[in-house]
N, C-alpha and C positions, 0 to 999 in steps of 0.2 A: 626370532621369527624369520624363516625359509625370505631368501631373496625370493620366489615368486609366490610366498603364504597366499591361500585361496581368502576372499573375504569371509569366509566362514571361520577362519583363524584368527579374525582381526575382533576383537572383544571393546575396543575402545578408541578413542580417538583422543590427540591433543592439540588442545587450541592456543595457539601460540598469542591472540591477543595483537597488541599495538607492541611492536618493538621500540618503547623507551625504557627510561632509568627505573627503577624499582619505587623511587621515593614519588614517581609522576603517578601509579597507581592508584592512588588514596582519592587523588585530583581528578583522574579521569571515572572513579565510581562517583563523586560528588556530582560533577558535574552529568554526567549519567541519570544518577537520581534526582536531581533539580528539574532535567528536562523530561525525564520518563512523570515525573507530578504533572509537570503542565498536560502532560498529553494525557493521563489521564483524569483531569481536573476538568480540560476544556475538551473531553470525545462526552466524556460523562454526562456534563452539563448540557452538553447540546442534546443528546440523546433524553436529559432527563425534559428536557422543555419544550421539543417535542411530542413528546407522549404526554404530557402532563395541559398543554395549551391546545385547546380546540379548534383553533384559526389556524392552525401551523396542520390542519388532517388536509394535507394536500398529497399530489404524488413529488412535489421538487422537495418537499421538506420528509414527506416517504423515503423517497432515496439518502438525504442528505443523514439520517437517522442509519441508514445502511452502511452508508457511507463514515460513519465515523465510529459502528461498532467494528469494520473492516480495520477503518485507522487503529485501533485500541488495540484490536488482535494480534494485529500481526507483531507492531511493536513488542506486544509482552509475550510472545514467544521467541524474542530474542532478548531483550533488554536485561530481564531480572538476570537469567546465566551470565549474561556478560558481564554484570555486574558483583555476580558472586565471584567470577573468574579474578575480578581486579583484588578482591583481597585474599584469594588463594593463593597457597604453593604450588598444590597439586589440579593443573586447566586441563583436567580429564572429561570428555564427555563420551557415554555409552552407546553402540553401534545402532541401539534401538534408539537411544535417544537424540543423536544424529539426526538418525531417519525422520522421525514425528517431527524433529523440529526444522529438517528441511521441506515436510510436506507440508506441514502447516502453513511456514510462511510461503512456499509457492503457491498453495491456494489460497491465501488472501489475497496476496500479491496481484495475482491472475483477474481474481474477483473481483477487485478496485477496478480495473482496467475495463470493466464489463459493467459494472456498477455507470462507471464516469461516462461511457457511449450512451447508457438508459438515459443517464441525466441529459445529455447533449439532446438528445431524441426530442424529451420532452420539453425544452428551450426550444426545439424548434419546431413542434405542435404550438407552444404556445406562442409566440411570436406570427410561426407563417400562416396558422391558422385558427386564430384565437377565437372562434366562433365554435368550434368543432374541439376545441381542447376537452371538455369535460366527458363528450362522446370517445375519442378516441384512449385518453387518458386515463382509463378506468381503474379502479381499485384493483380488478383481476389480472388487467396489463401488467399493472405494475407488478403485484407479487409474482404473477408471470418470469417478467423481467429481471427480480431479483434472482428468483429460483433457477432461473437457466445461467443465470453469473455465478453462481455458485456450485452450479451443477460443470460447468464449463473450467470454473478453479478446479474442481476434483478432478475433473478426468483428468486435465493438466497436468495434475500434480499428481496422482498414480501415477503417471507416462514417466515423467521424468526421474521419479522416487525408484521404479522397477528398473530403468537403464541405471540412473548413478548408483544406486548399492549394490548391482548384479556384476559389479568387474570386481577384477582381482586386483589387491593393494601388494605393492611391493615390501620392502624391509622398513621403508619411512611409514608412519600414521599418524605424522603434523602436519595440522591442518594449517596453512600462515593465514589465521582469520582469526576474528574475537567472534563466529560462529558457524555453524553448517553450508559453506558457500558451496557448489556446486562445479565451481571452476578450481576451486585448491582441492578438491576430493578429486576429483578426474585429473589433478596433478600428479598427486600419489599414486596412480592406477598403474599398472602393466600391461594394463587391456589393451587391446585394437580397439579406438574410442569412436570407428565409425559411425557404427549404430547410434551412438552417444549424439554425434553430431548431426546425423540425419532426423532423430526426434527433436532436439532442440529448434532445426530448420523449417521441421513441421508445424510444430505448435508454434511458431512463430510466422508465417504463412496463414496456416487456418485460424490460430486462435488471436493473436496480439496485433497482428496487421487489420484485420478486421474491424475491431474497436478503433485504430486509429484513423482507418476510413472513415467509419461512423461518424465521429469527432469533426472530422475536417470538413466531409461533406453537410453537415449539419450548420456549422460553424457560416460555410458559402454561400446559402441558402437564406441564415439570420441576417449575414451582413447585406446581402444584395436587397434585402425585404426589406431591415430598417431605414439603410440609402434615399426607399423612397418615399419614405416618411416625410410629409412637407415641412415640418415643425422640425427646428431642433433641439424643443425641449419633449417633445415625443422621439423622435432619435434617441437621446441621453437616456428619459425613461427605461426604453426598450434594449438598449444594450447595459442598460446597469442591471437589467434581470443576469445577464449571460458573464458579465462581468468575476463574479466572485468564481463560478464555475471552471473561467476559462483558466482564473488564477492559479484555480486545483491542480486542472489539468498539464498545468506548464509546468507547474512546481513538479510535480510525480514524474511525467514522461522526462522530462528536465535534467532532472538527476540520475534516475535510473540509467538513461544512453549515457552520462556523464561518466557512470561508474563502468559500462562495460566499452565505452569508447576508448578509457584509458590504458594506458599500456599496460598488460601484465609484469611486464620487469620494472613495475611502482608499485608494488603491495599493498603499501604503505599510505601511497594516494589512494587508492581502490577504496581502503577502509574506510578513510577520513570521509569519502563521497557517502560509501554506505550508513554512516549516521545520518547521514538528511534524508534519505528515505525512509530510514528505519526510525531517526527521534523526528529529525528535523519540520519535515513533511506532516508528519499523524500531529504538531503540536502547533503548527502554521494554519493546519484546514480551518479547524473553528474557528479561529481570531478571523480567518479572510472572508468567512461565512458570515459571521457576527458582526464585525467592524461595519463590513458593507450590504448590512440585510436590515431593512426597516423592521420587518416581520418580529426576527428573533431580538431586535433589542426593544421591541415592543411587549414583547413575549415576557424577554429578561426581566425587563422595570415594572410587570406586574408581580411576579415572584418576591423580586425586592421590596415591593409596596407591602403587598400580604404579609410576609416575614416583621415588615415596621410594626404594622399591624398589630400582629399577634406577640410583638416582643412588649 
């Protein structure tokens, strides 16, 4: 391949994975697959006890249902590869398939982030204004809500999908990733990576700052409300709605700045971050949901009853 081949030259890509010994491979698909079960064991389960439990036909348990077909997705658009990678020779992945599977995960990615401000939103209808919650909260809000996070992941991720595959790859086409990272692809390039850097600066300005306003201004609003709560067992009440929520939210924004705060000359590190977003996070939400949600472990223990039930 031409020291400046056009990407129209470039047929494939290789993903170079975690740089250890050959024999830690085995161990790192195991441990891969243990944790790719739980996440999808526990996005399943919630999603399934949701739909299935009538008391959970709310908009917090609407979203949270969103919310963990998001978690489920994104993960298994990167996990199962990574996993076939760990027992391969050959860690080829196809220019097309690259592409789908960096646009994929950018629009869930995105999604969540849009998803987790709805949720904020209506924590803080319901809280500041729990009289009017069921007025403002409505079933159409909500699919509203979702449907504009989803619509807002897409445009995202065309934007970013149409700058990163439109430069030119030089004589290298290893990726240093175990998948489609957006920063080792724009390593390889020979572009002028302006443009590159000017949409990344945009969608993060209009689209991802946005949401985190959301979040925080919402968040200032709950707290200074509960404050004046005379009770401190209505205080407690009141902030253990927003509690499991806020968990999410730390956990995701948490790791994500972790992974792109660190230095690019640590790969290595970079990686290691990007499993928590990618297992760590999708297989933490439920349990933080669950653990600390009356609703769903009321939900659960009818399931579990029925099942006694009928066995």
């Amino acid at each position: 391949m031409g020291g400046a081949g056009n990407h129209s030259d470039v047929t494939d890509f290789i993903l170079v994975g975690f740089r250890v010994r050959p024999e830690l491979h085995l161990l790192l698909f195991l441990l891969f697959l243990l944790i790719y079960g739980m996440v999808l064991l526990g996005n399943l389960s919630m999603i399934g006890i949701i739909v299935t439990d009538s008391q959970l036909n709310t908009p917090m348990y609407f979203f949270l249902g969103n919310l963990s077909f998001i978690d489920l997705s994104y993960s298994t658009v990167i996990v199962p590869k990574a996993m076939v990678d760990f027992l391969s020779e050959k860690k080829t992945v196809s220019f097309a398939g690259c592409a789908a599977q960096f646009f994929l995960f950018a629009l869930f990615i995105v999604t969540e982030g849009f998803v987790l401000a709805a949720m904020a939103y209506d924590r803080f209808i319901a809280i500041c204004n729990p009289l009017l919650y069921s007025v403002h909260m409505s079933r159409r809000l909500c699919t509203q809500l979702v449907a504009g996070s989803y619509f807002c992941g897409c445009v995202s991720s065309i934007l970013q999908v149409s700058v990163t595959f439109s430069v030119s790859f030089c004589a290298s086409r290893v990726i240093d990733h175990f998948y489609c990272d957006s920063y080792q692809i724009e390593k390889i390039s020979c572009s002028n990576l302006l443009v590159n850097k000017m949409v990344s600066l945009s969608l993060a300005a209009f689209i991802i700052l946005p949401t985190i306003v959301v979040i925080v201004v919402s968040y200032i609003y709950i707290v200074t409300t509960v404050l004046r709560i005379p009770s401190s067992e209505g205080r407690k009440k009141a902030f253990s709605t927003c509690s499991s929520h806020l968990g999410v939210v730390s956990l995701l924004y948490g790791t994500v700045s972790f992974v792109y705060l660190t230095s690019p000359s640590n790969p290595e590190l970079r990686k290691v971050a990007s499993v928590f977003y990618i297992l760590v996070t999708p297989m933490l939400n439920p349990l933080i949901y669950s653990l600390r949600n009356k609703d769903v472990k009321q939900a659960l223990g009818k399931i579990l009853r029925k099942k006694k039930a009928l066995s």
